[in-house]
Each structure stands twice: as structure tokens, then as C-alpha cells.
N, C-alpha and C positions, 0 to 999 in steps of 0.2 A: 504493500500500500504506500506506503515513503521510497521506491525505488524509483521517482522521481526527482529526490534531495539529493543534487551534488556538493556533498559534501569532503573535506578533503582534512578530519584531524590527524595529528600524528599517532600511531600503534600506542603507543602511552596513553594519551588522552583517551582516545579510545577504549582501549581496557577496561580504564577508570569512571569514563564514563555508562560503559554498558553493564556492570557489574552490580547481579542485582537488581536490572531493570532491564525491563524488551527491548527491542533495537531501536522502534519509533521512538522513544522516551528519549533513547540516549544520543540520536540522531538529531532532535529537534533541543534538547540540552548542549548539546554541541555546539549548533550553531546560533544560540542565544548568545547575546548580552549581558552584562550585570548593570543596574542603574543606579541612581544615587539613592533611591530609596530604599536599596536593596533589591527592590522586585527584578523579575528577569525579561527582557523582553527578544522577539525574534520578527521578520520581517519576514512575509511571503509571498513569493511570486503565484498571482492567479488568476492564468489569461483566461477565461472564461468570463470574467465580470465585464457586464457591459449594458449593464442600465441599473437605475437606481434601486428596483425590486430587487437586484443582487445585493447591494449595500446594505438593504434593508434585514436581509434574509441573513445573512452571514453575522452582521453585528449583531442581531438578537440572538442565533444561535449560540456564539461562539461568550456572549458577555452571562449564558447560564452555564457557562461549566465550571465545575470550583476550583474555585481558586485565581479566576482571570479578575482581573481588575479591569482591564481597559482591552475593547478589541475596532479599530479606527481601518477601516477603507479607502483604498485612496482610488478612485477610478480611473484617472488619468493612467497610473502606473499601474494600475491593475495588481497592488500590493494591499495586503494586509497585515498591519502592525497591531501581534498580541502581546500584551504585559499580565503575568503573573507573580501568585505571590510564595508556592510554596519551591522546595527546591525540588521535587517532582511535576515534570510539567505536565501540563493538561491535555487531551487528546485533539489537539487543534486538525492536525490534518486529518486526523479517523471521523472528524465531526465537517468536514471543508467536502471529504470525499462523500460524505451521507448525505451531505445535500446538492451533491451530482457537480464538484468543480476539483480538480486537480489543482495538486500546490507544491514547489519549490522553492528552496532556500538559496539566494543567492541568486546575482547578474549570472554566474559563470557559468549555470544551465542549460541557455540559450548561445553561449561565444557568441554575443551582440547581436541575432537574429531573432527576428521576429516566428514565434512558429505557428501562430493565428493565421499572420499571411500567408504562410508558406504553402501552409495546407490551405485555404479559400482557393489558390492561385492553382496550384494543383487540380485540385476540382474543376475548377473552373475551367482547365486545359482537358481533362478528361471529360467532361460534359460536353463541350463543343466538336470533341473531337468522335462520341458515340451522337449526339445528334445530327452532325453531318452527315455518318453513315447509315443510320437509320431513313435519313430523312431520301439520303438516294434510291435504298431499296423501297421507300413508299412512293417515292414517283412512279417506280414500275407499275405498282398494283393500282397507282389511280389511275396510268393508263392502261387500264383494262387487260391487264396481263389472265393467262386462263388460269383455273382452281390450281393443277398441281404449283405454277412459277409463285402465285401467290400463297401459297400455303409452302413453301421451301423459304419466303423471303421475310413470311411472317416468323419461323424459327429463328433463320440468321437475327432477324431486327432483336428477336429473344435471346437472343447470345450474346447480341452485344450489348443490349439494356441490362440486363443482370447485372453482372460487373460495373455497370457504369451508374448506376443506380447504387450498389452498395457501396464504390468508394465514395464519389460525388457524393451521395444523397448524405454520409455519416454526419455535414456539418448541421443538418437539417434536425434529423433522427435522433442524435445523441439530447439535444436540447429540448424536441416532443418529448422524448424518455423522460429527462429531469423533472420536467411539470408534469405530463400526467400521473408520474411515481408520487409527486408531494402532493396530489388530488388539485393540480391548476392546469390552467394554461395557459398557451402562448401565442404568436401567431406561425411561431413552425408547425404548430399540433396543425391544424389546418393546412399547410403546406405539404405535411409526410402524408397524413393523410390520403388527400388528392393526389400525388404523387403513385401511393403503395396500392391503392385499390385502381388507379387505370391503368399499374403495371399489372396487376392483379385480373382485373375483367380482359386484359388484353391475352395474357397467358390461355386462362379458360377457352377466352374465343378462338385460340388458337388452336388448342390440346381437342374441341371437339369440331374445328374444323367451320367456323366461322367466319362470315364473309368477311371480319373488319377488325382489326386490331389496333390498340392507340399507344405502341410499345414509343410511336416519335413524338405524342403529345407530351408523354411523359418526361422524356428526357429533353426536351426544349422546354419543356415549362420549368426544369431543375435549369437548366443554361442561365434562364432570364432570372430567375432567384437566386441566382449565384452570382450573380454579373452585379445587381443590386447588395449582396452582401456584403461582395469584395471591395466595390466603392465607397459602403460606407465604412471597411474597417480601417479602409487606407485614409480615410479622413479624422477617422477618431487616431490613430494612431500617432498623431502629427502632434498630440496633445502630450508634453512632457510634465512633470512636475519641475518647482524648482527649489521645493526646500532640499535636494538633496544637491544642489548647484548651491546653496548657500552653506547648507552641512561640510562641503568643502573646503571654505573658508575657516574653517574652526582649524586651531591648530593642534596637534597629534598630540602637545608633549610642551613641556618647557626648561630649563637650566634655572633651577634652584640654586640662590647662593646661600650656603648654611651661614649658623653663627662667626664659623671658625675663618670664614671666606672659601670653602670648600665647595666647588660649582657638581652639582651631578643633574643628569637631564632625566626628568621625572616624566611620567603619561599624565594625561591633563588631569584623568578622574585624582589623583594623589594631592593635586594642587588647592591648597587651603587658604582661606584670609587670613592676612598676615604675615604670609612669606614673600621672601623677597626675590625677584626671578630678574635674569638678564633678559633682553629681548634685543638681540642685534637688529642692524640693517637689514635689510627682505623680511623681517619676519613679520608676523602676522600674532597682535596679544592674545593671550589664551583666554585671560579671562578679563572682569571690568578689576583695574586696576587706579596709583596714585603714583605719580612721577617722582621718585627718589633723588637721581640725581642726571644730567647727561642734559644732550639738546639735540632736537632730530627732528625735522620734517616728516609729517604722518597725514596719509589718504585717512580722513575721517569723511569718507563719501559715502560711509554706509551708515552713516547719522544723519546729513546734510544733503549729501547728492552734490555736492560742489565738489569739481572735480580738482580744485587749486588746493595745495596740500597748505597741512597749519604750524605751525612751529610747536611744539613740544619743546617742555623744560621742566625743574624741579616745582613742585606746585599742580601739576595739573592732570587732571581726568586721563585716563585711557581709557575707552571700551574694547571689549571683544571685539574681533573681525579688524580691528584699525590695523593699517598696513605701515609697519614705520621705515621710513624710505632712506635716510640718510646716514644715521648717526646711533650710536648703541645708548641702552637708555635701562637704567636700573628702577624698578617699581617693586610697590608691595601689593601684592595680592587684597582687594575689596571685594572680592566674591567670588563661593566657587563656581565652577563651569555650566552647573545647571540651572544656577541664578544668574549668569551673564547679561548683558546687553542681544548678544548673538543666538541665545539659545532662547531668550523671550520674544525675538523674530521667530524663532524658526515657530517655533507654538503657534504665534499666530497666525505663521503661514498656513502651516496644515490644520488647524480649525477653520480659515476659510477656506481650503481648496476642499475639505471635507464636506463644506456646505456646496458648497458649489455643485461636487459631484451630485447631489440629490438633485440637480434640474432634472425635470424629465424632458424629454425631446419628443418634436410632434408625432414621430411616428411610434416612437415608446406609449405615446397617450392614447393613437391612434389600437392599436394591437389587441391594449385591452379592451377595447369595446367590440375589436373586427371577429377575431374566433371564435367566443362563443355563437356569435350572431351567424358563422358560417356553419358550423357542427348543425346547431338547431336544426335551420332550414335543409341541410342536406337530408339530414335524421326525418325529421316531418312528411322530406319531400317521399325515401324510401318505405315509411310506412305507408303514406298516400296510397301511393302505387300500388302497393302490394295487396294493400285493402280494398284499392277498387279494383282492380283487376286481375287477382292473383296470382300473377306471372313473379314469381321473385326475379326472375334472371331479370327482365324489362324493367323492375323497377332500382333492382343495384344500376342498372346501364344510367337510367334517367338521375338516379342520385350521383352516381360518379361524374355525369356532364355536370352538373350543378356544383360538383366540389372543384371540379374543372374551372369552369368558366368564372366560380367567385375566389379561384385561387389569390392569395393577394402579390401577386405578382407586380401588377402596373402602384398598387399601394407600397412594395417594397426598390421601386424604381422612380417613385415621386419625389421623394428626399434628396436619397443618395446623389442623382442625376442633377436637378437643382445646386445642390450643394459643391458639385465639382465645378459644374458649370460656373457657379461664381468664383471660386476660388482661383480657376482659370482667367477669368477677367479681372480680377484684381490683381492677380501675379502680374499681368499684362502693364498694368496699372503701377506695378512694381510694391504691392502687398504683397504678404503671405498669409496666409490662414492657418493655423490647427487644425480644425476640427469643425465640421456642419454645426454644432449645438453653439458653438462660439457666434457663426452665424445670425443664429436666431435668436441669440441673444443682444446681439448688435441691434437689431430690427425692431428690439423692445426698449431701448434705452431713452429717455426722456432728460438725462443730465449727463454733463463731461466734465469732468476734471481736469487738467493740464499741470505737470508738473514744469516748475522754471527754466532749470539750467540742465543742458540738453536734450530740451523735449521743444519748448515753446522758443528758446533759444538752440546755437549749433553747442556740438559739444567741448570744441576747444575754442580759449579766449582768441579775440583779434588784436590785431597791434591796431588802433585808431591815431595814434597822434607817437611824431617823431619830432623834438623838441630839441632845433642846434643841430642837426646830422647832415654830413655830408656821407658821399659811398664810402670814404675809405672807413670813417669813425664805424657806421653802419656794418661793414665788415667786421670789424671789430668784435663789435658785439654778438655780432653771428654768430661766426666763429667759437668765442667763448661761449655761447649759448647751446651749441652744440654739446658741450661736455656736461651738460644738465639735465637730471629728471623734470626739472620745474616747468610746468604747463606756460611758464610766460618767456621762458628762455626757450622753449623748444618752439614758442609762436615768432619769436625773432628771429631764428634760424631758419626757419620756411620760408620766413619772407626774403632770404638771399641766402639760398640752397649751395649755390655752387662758391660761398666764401672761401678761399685758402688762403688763412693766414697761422702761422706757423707760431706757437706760444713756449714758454719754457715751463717747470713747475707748477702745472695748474693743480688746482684743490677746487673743491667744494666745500662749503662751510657749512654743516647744518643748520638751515632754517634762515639762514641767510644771505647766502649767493655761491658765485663760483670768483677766485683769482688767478693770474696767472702772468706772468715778467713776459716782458719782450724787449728787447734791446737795451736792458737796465731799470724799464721804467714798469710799476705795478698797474695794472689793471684789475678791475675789481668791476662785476655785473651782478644785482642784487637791490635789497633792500635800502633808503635813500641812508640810512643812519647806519649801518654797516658798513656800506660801499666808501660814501665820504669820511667816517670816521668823527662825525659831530652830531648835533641831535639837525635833525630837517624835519619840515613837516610832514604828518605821514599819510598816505595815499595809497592805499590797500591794494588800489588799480594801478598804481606805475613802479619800474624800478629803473634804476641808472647807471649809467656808465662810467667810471672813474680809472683818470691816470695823476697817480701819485695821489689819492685824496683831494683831486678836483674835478667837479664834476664835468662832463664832456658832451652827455647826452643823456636824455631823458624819453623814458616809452609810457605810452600810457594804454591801457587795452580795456576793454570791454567783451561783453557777451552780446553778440550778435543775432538779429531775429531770425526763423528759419526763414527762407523764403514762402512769400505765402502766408506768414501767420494771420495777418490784420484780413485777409480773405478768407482765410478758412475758418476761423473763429466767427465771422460775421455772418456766414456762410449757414453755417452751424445756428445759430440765432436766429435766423431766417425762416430754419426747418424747425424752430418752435422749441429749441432744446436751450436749456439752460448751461452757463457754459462759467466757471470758474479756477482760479487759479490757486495749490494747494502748493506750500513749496516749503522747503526747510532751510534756504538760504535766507540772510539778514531783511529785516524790514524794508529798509530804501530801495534797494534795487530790485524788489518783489513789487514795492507799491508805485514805482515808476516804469514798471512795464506796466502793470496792471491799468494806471490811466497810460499810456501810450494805445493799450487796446481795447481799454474801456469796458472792461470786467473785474468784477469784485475778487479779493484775494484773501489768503492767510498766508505770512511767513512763519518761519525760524516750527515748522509743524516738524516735530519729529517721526521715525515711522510710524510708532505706537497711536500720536497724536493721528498722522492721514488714515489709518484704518477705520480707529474709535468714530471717528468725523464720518467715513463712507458707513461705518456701520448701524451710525443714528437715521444718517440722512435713509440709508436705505429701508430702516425701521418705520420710518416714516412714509414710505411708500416707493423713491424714486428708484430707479434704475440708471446705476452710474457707466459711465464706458472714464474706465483711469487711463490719463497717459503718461507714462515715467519713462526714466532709462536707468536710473541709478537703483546702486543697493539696495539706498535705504527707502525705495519705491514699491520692493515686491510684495512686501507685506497689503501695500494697497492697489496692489495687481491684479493680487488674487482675490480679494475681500470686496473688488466690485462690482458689478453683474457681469461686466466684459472689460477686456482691458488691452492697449496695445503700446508698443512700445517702438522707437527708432531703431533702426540697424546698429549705430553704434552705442547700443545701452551694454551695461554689461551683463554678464552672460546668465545670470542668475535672474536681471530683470528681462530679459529675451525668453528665460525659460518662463518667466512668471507671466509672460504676456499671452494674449490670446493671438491677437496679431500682432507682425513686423511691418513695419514699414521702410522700405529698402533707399529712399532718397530723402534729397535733404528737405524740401516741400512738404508743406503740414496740408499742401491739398490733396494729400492721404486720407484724412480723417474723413471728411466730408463724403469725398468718392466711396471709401469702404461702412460708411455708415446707408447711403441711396444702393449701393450695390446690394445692402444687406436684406433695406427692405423689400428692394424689385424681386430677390429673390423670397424672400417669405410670403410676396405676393403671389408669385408662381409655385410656391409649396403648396399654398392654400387652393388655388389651381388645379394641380395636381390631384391633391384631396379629391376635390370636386369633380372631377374628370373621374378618376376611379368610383367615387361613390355615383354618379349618372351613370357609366357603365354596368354597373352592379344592378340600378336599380330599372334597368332596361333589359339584360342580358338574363337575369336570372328567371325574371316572371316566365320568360319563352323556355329558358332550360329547364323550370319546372313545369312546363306544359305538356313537356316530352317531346318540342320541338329541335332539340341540337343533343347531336351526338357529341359523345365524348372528342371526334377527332377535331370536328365543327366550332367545342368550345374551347379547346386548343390553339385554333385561329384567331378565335374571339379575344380569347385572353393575350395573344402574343400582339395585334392590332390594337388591342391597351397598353398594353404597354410602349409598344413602337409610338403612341401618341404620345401620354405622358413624356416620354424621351424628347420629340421633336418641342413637346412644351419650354423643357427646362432650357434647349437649346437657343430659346429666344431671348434669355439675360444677354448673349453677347453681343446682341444688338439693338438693346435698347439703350434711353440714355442713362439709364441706371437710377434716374432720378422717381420717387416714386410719388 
């Protein structure tokens, strides 16, 4: 039952682990966790989940067995995270497997493949490739081929529908099984169904020698519910999470200085308040810390979202996740690792991506209402029949057209179709999408958020104003700008790429600039009171150029609007939506774009603050679309209805976003908001198109007017509609 856990402990562990307990026990002990509370917890991989009724079903099971404290879903990753309390663990995967889903420990499983798709695609190749040859030997018999050629091609069509039915059809089948076994169902049940009884009536008709077999309605009508499956799995699959892109940033481990000044490198859980830890240059704080002694330039972007780093010194804060860039820096521990700045993100990442997953999608809404409504009528229709007429064989025939023709085929190609369809016009567009559900959730949102600095502005400062510069000075500074992390020195270097000039001795000073001699004389590029060497006054926005402690040249730089903003914000206001600015950068230059675009703002909003803020406003009824790019943005990424993000965000708010947007124009937002709802207007189409066929096609098929192969047509001419439906997003104007 667990010979899906690849698991890899060493012979020791092992031993010790199984000793005394069955192999699931000491297999799923293995590759647990310990937490800070003691409890133990494990993470499992379970591709099977794929709508919110799975959420639902797994978390109630899995949160009665004893001894679990917490059992959390996460859709996107199709992972589930259990926490227990004793040190025997609970039978998670024996209880995962009884309600019909398989489950794995660990990425390594898979070696980075998908095996949802693998197997759809598979299918999907074996279905096309039995209904094209089915479908050749049916041409014979419809034209008019004599008894024995049809009755030889009716076999062959049986030979190759067999096999092609039980691999194809298992994606279908396995999932009828799950629900009818827990007394529900689905909208497979109704698909196997229809599927297994006109494989069924076709065989019969064959074995006694019947003018007519529907062995190709069968296997085309699986092609087109395959074709719809595998579109939509390729669209959900696009959905990552990103608390485990931020879980990255947490660092492994830290170098404790003891009492004695004895350094040893600890793992993070060991790290206590109160000790005192190095943290060189490139590293990354373990936990929220207080600056003992040192000075260094530190990316606190994942508090602010500014991407200009801040000076560090004795005296001041560090949180988790902060990147110290320059300079090594002695702190004492203010909190352990599970009380962090970082690990209080991560929380409330995955408590909103766990709401999130519970959306249901139109066609998840649709399902439950469509199969029982199809079993009934089918069941009705075969007693009808039978009771007026007594012929059983005629009235399976007429119930089997009926389960035929309300197959929900053109229902399971209404979505999926739709939703690629857009996707594909917004790529065009230069979006990306996730996932259809992302979609339609864009198409419901009635508010926007903007975060400041690289969302509503670009993401690196600009040089705006050069002050005294000729090219050679300018070179100068380039040059010297080149040997710098500092976002303002590497914007001076862009702006004269190909500078060579040739320095001696250069340094960097943490938190302060870069210097460096050339023909005797000092040069200094930085801060105005470091570089000149007296107090100047200070200008957060420029730094200067100095030879020998006088100043030569002076820069001064700004954040720059995207192209487009004062359009696409206005844009956006136009279509009725409420549009505001949410940003953790200082008051002034929040509240001076803000009237530059003339929309209401908050600054200095930390992450905890833009969540708390989207998750009143959304309490209150609205439906937000967030746009950020920064760290400290994902928390409000995922905690909005819909959320999208710039190409160059970083990677954790890229993960967190629902959409990308690939250029540097904010008339992204606008286009993939009319894109979203042209398409939810053609889902609802869609809908409507399957439900008018349905309520046309079916009264005739219970009349006992359409044969099984007839409703074969029917259904495959729905759906080839549906299809040309959705295909009309790419030429509308998207606007709705």
C-alpha cells in the first residue's frame, strides 16, 4: 500500500525505525519532520486532488484519526500537510488510499514529471489512434458492405475497442469507482457509464449477429472527453504554490559565537533568543534578530519591497529572510525560527492559498447538478420502455442513445476550450496565465490593488538628473559603479556600458559607497557624507562623486512610471472597478504618485498589514485582483481573489501570482482583466449551448428516435460547436 513512498533512509535509521512497528509506520516516521512543538509532521504528494470536494473529503477524514492535530491541503500542489502528536504515527496513507487517492513522500517520486499528464496524454494518443481505426472499418459497413465483411469488421472494430477502452477509459473509471464506492457521484459516473454499456450493447449486437454496432461511438466519444480532460489538466497545472519559493529563503543553519568566542554552525531549529550568531556577507538571517556590532548593506525587500538596500549597524532590527549584502554583522538572537518575521509569512501564505483552493470552478459547480440529472433520465427512460413495450433488448438500445447523446462531452469541452483559448490570446498579448479558475476569477473582481515600487513603477531606479558632468567625470563614475551591488551605482553604469577606465585599490564600504586611487588621486562614489568626508545634506535619492574629498559630481535618480500607468489605471476606472495603491515604501513618495494618478493610497503597509487590509476589505464583500512583485507582496498575492505580478518580481512573488505579465506596460492589467471576462462570457455560452442541446436532443432520444450511433454524431456536432464557440475570444476585442 506505501510502495509508492520513495523513500531513501540509511540501513541504521531504518532498522530503528521499523523495529517494533509495520513498515507503513516506519516509512511514513521516516520521512516526517520534528516541529517546534514537538509534534511530527510529513508532507504528501496526491495527484489525484482536483477540486475542492477532494479538500473537503481528505481534511475531515484525515483530522478524525488520533492523534493528528492539523491535516491542511494545498490544491495547487496537490500536497497534503499532516501534523501529529504521538510518536507512532497515524495511518494517513491507509486512510488517503480508502478514500480512492494514492500518496507519496517527497519531489523525488516523480524526477520532476508530471504523471497526471503523462498518463491523460497517453490516453489521449491511444484513443485517437483506436478511433481512427474503428472509424475506417465503419465507413465500410455504412457503405453497404454484405453480412459476412460486416460482421468480420464488427469483430476487428471489437478488438481494437477492448484495449483501447480499458487503457484510455482507466482515467475515467478509476474516478466512477471512487464515488460510486463512497455512495456519490461524479460526472465520470455518467461518462463510464455511457461509454461501458454502448461498448456493451455493441458487443451483444455483434456476438448475435446484428445489423449495427457502436464499438466507434464509443471510442470517439472517450477521444473528445479526453481531449477536454487533458486541456484542462494542463491549465491547472501551471498553478504553483509559492510558500515553498519563500521556504527557500529561510536559512538551513547559522554560526553561533559561544561565550568563550568559540564559533560552531548550528541547524536553525537549535537557535535560541539570546545567542549570538555571525551572519557574513551573502547570507541570509535565520531568525528576527538585534545588530550587535558590524555595518552592512541588507535587501530588506521582503518587508518593504524596495528594492535599494539599507544600511545596517549596531542598534538595529534584522528580520528573517533579510539578505545582508556587504559586510559581516554580529546579532543576538530575538526569536526562534518559528516565531520569525519569515515563518509568520509563510503561515499566512498557506492559510490563504488554502482558502483559495476551496473556489469551486464553473464546471466543478456544473457536474454536480449534471449526473444525477443524466443516470435518472437514462434509468426512467429504460424502464419506460420496457414497461410499455417489453422488449428489454429495444429498451437498453433507447436508454444507451440517451446516455449517449447527454454524455457530457461538449459540457466537458466548454471550459477547458474557452480557457486555453484565452490564455493563448493573452500570451499573444505577452501574459501568462496558470490556470482557467485564475481566469474566472479575474472576471469576478470589482477592486485592484497596485503595489508601488516595481509594479506601478519599473523595477530599477533611473539616473534623472546629472549635476557638473562632463563624459570623462561620467566615466568615472561608471566605471567605479560597476564594482557595486548598489541598485544606484549599477543604474550609473548602464547609463555608459562600455566605460574603461582603469582604477587601483578599489573597496567597497558597507552601507556606504565604493573607492578606488587612480593616478594618486582618491575617488570615492556613495553617500554625500561619506564620499566628501563632512556632514552635506542628505538626499536619500542622490549620491556623489568625489576626488580627494571634493565633490565633482552629483546623481540624482528616481523611480520611474511603467509605461502606461496613468492609462491603464484610468482604464480600469472606466470599467467600474475600484483601483488603489497598497505599498510598504515611505509616505512621500507613495503619496506623490498617488496624486500624480489620482488614486487613494496607504504606505510604509507591511506584509502582515497588505493581507489583514485585503482580508477585511474582502470580508466585506469585494473581490480584489493584487498586483506586486516583491517578497514582501506574496502574502497579498495569494490572500486576494486573483493576483498578478511583473516578469521581473521575484520569484517567490511570480510563484504567488496568478498571472505574469511579460513587458514593461501596465496595459497588461486592463487587456487581461476584458480578456477574462469575454471569456467567462463564452463559458456561460458554452453552458448554454450544451444545456439547449441537451434539452432538444434528448426528448427525440427518448422517443426512441436516435440510435446509439446517430447520438454519437449528435454529441460529437456539440461539441465540435462548443469548440468553434470558444475559438471566437481570438477575435474579439476582448472588451466585454
Amino acid at each position: 500500500m506505501v510502495s509508492g513512498m520513495l523513500i531513501a533512509p540509511s540501513p541504521r535509521e531504518t532498522a530503528s525505525a521499523l523495529h517494533g512497528a509495520d513498515r507503513a509506520a516506519g516509512e511514513l516516521l521516516l520521512a516526517s519532520t520534528a516541529t517546534a512543538t514537538g509534534e511530527r509532521q510529513i508532507e504528501l504528494v496526491v495527484p489525484e486532488i482536483h477540486c475542492g470536494g477532494c479538500i473537503a473529503r481528505i481534511e475531515r477524514a484525515l483530522t478524525q484519526l488520533p492523534s493528528v492535530t492539523e491535516a491542511r491541503v494545498n490544491l495547487s500542489t496537490k500536497r497534503v500537510r499532516v501534523r501529529w502528536r504521538d510518536a507512532s504515527p497515524p495511518p494517513v496513507i491507509e486512510t488517503l488510499h480508502g478514500l480512492g487517492f494514492s500518496a507519496h513522500a517527497g519531489d523525488e517520486a516523480q524526477g520532476g514529471r508530471d504523471p497526471v499528464q503523462g498518463e491523460l496524454i497517453r490516453a489521449l494518443a491511444v484513443a485517437a489512434f483506436g478511433a481512427m481505426n474503428i472509424m475506417l472499418l465503419s465507413v465500410s459497413v455504412w457503405s453497404g458492405a454484405d453480412a459476412g465483411t460486416r460482421q468480420l469488421f464488427h469483430w476487428l472494430s471489437a478488438a481494437i475497442a477492448l484495449p483501447t477502452l480499458a487503457y484510455a477509459g482507466q482515467v475515467f473509471f478509476r474516478s466512477a469507482w471512487r464515488a460510486l464506492r463512497r455512495g456519490q457521484t461524479n460526472m465520470d459516473v455518467p461518462i463510464s457509464i455511457g461509454v461501458l454499456t454502448a461498448f456493451a450493447l455493441s458487443l451483444y449486437e455483434t456476438a448475435t449477429h446484428g445489423p449495427h454496432a457502436y464499438f466507434d461511438a464509443a471510442v470517439t466519444l472517450l477521444f473528445f472527453l479526453l481531449i477536454g480532460r487533458t486541456l484542462d489538466h494542463l491549465m491547472r497545472e501551471r498553478a504553483r504554490t509559492a510558500v515553498r519559493g519563500l521556504a527557500r529563503l529561510a536559512a538551513r543553519g547559522a554560526t553561533i559565537i559561544g561565550i568563550d568566542g568559540e564559533r560552531a554552525y548550528r541547524p536553525i531549529a537549535d537557535i535560541r533568543p539570546g545567542m549570538r550568531l555571525l551572519i557574513a556577507a551573502g547570507e541570509r538571517a535565520p531568525v528576527n534578530a538585534h545588530v550587535l556590532s558590524g555595518a552592512s548593506d541588507a535587501d530588506v525587500s521582503l518587508l518593504t519591497g524596495e528594492s535599494a538596500p539599507v544600511t545596517i549597524g549596531p542598534g538595529d532590527d534584522l528580520f528573517a529572510g533579510a539578505l545582508n549584502l556587504s559586510g559581516p554583522l554580529v546579532v543576538e538572537a530575538t526569536a526562534s525560527a518559528n516565531d520569525s518575521f519569515l515563518a509568520d509569512m509563510m503561515r499566512m501564505m498557506e492559510a490563504a492559498e488554502a482558502g483559495r483552493s476551496l473556489y469551486r470552478r464553473i464546471a466543478d459547480r456544473a457536474a454536480r447538478l449534471y449526473a444525477p440529472i443524466v443516470h435518472l433520465t437514462a434509468l426512467a427512460t429504460l424502464i419506460g420502455w420496457w414497461s410499455l413495450g417489453g422488449d428489454f433488448h429495444h429498451a437498453v438500445t433507447v436508454a444507451v442513445a440517451v446516455l449517449i447523446i447527454t454524455c457530457p462531452c461538449a459540457l466537458g469541452l466548454a471550459v477547458p476550450m474557452v480557457h486555453v483559448a484565452a490564455a493563448r490570446r493573452l500570451f499573444a498579448h505577452g501574459i501568462m496565465v496558470k490556470d482557467g479558475a485564475a481566469l474566472e476569477r479575474l472576471a469576478e473582481i470589482d477592486t485592484v490593488f497596485f503595489d508601488k515600487t516595481g509594479t506601478l513603477t519599473l523595477p530599477e531606479p533611473v539616473l534623472t538628473s546629472r549635476d557638473g558632468v562632463d563624459a570623462k567625470t561620467f566615466d568615472l563614475a561608471a566605471a567605479l559603479g560597476a564594482h557595486s551591488t548598489h541598485p544606484y551605482a549599477r543604474a550609473i553604469a548602464r547609463t555608459a556600458p562600455h566605460a574603461a577606465v582603469a582604477f587601483e585599490a578599489i573597496r567597497e564600504e558597507a552601507g556606504a559607497g565604493v573607492e578606488a586611487r587612480q593616478n594618486g588621486a582618491l575617488y570615492r562614489l556613495g553617500r554625500p557624507s561619506w564620499a566628501s568626508g563632512r556632514a552635506m545634506n542628505a538626499d536619500d535619492n542622490a549620491v556623489v562623486l568625489t576626488r580627494d574629498g571634493e565633490v565633482i559630481a552629483r546623481y540624482v535618480f528616481s523611480a520611474m512610471l511603467r509605461p502606461d500607468a496613468g492609462v491603464a489605471t484610468q482604464r480600469l476606472k472606466d470599467d467600474g472597478l475600484a483601483v488603489e495603491i497598497i505599498s510598504g515604501d515611505h509616505a512621500a513618495p507613495v503619496e506623490s504618485l498617488a496624486r500624480e494618478l489620482g488614486l487613494p493610497a496607504q504606505a510604509r503597509a507591511t506584509p502582515g498589514a497588505k493581507a489583514d487590509y485585503i482580508a477585511q476589505r474582502t470580508a466585506a464583500g469585494a473581490k480584489i485582483l493584487m498586483l506586486g512583485d516583491g517578497l514582501n507582496d506574496a502574502p497579498a498575492l495569494i490572500a486576494a481573489h486573483v493576483s498578478m505580478a511583473p516578469a521581473s518580481a521575484a520569484d517567490v512573488g511570480r510563484n504567488a501570482a496568478d498571472f505574469v505579465f511579460l513587458r514593461e506596460s501596465l496595459m497588461a492589467v486592463p487587456e487581461a482583466f476584458h480578456t477574462a471576462r469575454r471569456a467567462a462570457q463564452l463559458v456561460h455560452q458554452n453552458m448554454a449551448l450544451a444545456i439547449l442541446y441537451n434539452i432538444i436532443a434528448v426528448p427525440i432520444a427518448i422517443a426512441g428516435y436516435v440510435t446509439p450511433l446517430i447520438a454519437a454524431i449528435a454529441m460529437s456536432l456539440s461539441s465540435i460547436l462548443v469548440v468553434a464557440n470558444a475559438l471566437r475570444i481570438g477575435g474579439g476585442k476582448g472588451a466585454a
